[in-house]
Structures are given as structure tokens and as C-alpha cells.
N, C-alpha and C positions, 0 to 999 in steps of 0.2 A: 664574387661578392665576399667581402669580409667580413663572414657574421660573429665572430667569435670577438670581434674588435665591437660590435653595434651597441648602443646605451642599451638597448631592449634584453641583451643577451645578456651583460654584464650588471644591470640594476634587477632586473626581474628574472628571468630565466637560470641565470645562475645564485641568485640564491638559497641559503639554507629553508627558509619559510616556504619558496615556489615548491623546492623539492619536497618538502613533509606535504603540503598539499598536492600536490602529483601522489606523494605514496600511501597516502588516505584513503584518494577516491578510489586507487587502484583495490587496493584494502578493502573498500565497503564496495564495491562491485565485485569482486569479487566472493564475498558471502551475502550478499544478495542476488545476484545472480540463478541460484538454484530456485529460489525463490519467485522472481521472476519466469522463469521459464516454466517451472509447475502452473503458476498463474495463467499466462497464456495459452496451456494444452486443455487444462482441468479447471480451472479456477471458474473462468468465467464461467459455464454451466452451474456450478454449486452456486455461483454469486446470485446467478441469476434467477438458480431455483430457493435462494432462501428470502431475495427480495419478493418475490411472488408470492410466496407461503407468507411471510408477516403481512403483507399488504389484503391477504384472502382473511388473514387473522383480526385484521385492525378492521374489515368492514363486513367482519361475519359476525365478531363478539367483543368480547375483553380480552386485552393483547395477555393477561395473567393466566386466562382456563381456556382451556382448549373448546371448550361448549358453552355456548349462552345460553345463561339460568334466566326464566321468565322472572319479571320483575313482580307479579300480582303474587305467585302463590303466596297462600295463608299457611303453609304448612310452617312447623315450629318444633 
């Protein structure tokens, strides 16, 4: 097969646009990548212990103070 002769190879594949997009994502995979892989060793555990703490937050008190102030006192 003649792929170097094919419309696919010569409109698309070979041009300058295909290749700046080819060297993009090479590009942004490449420094996301560290990132990514931190994520899936560590990440998820912190992700998961911080969604647990706001969620203990939001139905203990107010998401602002760490401790819910009773609402009656009179003090001043």
C-alpha cells in the first residue's frame, strides 16, 4: 500500500497544523504527566480525606468556624 500517495496522508497527516497539534499534546502530556501520576499513587486518599472533612464540616456546623456557636446565648 501507497500510503505516502493517500488523500489522508497528503491533506491531513502531512500538514503543518496536524504537526503543531501532534506537538502540543506531546507537550502538555508531557508536564502533566508528573501530575497525573502523583494523583493516582497520593492524590486520591487526600482527595478523599478532604471531601470527608468538608462534608463532616457542612453537617456539623458552618463551613466558616471550625465549631458551632449555639444560637440562644445572651452573652454580649
Amino acid at each position: 500500500m501507497d500510503i505516502y500517495h493517500s488523500w489522508i496522508y497528503q491533506h491531513v497527516f502531512n500538514t503543518e497544523w496536524f504537526m503543531w497539534i501532534v506537538v502540543y499534546v506531546v507537550l502538555g502530556l508531557n508536564i502533566l504527566s508528573p501530575l497525573l501520576v502523583w494523583f493516582f499513587i497520593t492524590g486520591r486518599k487526600l482527595l478523599k480525606r478532604y471531601l470527608a472533612h468538608r462534608k463532616q464540616q457542612r453537617q456539623g456546623g458552618s463551613p466558616s468556624s471550625g465549631s458551632p456557636t449555639p444560637s440562644g446565648s445572651g452573652a454580649a
